[in-house]
Backbone bond lengths (Angstrom), bond angles and torsions (degrees), N, CA, C in turn:
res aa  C-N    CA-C-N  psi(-1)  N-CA   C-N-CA  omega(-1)  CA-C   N-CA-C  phi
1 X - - - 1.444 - - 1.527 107.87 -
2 X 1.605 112.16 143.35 1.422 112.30 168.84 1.215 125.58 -122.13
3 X 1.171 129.70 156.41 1.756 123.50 -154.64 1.600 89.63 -152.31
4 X 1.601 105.92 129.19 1.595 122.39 -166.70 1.345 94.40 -114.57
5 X 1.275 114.22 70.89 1.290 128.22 149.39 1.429 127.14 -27.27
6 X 1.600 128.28 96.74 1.165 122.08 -160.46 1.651 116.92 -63.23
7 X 0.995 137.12 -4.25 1.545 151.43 178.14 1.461 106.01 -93.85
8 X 1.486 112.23 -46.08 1.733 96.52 -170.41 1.613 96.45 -130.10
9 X 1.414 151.50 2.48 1.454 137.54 133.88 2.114 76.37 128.02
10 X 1.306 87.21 -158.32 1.685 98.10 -163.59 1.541 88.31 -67.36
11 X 1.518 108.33 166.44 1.433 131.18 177.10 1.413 95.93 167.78
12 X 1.513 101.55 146.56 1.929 155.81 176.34 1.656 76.93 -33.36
13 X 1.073 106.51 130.85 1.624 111.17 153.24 1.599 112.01 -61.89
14 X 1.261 116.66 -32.28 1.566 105.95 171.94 1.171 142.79 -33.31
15 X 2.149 99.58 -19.29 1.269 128.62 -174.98 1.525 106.58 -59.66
16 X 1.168 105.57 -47.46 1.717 117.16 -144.99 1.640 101.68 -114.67
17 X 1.396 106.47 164.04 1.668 111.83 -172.80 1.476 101.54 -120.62
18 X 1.194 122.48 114.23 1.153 110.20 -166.60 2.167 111.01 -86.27
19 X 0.923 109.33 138.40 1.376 111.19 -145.37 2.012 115.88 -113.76
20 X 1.471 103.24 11.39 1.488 129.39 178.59 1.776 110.35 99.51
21 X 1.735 88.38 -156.33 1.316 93.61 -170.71 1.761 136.98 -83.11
22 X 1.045 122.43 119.45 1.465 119.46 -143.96 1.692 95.23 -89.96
23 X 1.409 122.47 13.77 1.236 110.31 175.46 1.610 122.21 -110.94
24 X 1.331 102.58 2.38 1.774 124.74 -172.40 1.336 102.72 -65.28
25 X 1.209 142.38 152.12 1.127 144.66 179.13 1.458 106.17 -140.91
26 X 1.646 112.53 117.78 1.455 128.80 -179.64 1.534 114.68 -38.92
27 X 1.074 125.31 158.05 1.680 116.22 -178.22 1.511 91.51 -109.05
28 X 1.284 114.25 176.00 1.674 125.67 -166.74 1.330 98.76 -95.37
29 X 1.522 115.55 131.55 1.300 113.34 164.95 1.611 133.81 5.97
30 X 1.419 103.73 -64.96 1.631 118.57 -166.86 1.876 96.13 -106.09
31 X 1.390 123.71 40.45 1.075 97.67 178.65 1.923 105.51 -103.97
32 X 1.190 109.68 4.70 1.526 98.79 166.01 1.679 111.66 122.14
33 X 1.086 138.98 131.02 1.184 127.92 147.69 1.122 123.45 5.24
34 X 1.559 101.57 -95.96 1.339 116.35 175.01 2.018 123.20 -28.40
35 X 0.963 125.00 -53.47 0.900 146.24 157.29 1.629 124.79 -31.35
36 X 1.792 100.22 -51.95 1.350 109.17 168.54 1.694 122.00 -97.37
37 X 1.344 105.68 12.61 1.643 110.43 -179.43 1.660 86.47 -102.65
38 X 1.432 138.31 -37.65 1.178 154.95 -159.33 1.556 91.99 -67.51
39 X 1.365 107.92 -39.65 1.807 105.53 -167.08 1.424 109.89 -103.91
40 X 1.361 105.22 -6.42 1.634 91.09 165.34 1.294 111.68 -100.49
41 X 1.820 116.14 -34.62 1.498 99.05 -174.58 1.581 121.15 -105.90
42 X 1.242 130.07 -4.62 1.117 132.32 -169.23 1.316 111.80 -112.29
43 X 1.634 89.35 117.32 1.542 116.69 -176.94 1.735 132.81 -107.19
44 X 1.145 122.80 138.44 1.425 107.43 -148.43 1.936 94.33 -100.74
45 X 1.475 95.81 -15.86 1.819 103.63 172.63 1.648 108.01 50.09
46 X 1.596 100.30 62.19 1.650 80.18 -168.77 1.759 105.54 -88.05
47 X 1.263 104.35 175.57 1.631 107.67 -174.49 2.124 87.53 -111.33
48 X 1.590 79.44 142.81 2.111 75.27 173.75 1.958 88.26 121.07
49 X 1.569 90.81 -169.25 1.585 94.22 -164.13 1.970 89.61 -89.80
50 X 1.404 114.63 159.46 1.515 125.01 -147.82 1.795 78.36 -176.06
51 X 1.681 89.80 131.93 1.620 111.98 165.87 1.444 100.59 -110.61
52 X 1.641 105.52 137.64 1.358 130.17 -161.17 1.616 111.41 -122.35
53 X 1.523 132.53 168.68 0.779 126.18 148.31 1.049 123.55 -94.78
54 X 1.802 146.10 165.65 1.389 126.91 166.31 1.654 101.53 -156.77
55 X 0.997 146.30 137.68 1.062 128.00 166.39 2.043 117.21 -109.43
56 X 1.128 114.17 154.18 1.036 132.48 -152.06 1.783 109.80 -99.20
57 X 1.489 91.70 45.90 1.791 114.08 -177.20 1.582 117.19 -38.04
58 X 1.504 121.12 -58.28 0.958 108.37 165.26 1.584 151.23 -107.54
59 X 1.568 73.22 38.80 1.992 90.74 169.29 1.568 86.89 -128.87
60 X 1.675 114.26 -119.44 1.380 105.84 -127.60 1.537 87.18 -77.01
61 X 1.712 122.66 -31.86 1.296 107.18 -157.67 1.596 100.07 114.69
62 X 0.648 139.71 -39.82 1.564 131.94 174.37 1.654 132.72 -39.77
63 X 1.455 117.70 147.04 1.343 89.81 -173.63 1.665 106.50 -110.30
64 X 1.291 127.30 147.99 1.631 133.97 -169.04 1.346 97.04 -121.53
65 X 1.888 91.45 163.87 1.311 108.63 154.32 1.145 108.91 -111.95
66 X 1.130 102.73 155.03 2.052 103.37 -169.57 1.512 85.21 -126.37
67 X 1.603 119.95 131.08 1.664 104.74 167.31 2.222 78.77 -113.09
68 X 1.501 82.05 132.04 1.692 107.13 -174.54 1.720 107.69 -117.81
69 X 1.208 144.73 152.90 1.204 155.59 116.74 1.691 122.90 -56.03
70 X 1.760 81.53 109.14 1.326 86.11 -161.22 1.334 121.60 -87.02
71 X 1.647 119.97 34.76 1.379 129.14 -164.21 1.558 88.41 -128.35
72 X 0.944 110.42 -56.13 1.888 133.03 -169.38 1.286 123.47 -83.63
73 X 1.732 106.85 -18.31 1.447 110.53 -162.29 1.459 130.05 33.34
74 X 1.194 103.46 29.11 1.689 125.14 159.90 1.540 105.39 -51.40
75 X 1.539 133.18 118.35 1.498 122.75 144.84 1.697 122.78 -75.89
76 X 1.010 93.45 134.42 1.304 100.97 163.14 1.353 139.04 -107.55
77 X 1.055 112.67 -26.22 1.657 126.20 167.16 1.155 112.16 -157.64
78 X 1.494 123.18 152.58 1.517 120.32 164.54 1.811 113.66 -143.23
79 X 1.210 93.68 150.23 1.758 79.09 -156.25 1.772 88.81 -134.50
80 X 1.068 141.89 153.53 1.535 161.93 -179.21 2.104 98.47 -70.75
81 X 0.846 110.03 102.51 1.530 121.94 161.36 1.587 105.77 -37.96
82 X 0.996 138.45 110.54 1.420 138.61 138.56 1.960 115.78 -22.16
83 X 1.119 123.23 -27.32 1.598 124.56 -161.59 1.635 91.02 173.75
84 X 1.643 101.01 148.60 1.440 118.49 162.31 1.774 107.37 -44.27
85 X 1.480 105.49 156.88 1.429 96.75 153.21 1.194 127.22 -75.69
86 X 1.406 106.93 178.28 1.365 111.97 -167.91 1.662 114.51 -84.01
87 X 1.560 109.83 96.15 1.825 105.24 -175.30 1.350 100.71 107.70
88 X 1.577 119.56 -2.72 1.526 115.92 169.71 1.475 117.57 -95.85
89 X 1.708 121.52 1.10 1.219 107.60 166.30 1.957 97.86 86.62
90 X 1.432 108.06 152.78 1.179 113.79 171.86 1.380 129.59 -139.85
């Protein structure tokens, strides 16, 4: 698979660590247990195209979204993260 890292152009997926799902959205402080066991472990594993996180470890270091096909590993776009995720460290 190849991933066109907007900082350094195509490169080996070997480059990058791919780092989960970039569409999860953190729950609010006070929203409950339940809520936060829901967002760490429950996964919907879909098959089809899915935006990811990945970061780009051994080039610049940056972190992306990769939207991938997750049957085909087809890319389709990749775009520069605004900020680490949330709990992924930077």
């Amino acid at each position: 698979m190849r991933i066109t890292c907007p900082f350094c152009g195509p490169r080996d997926e070997a480059e990058f660590t791919f780092r989960g799902d970039a569409t999860l959205t953190r729950p609010a402080p006070d929203a409950g247990v339940e809520a936060f066991a829901a967002y760490v472990y429950d996964r919907a594993n879909p098959k089809g195209w899915h935006v990811e996180w990945f970061q780009h470890g051994l080039g610049c270091r940056q972190w992306l979204k990769v939207e991938r096909h997750t049957v085909t590993h087809e890319v389709r776009g990749v775009t520069a993260a605004a900020a680490a995720p949330a709990g992924l460290g930077g």
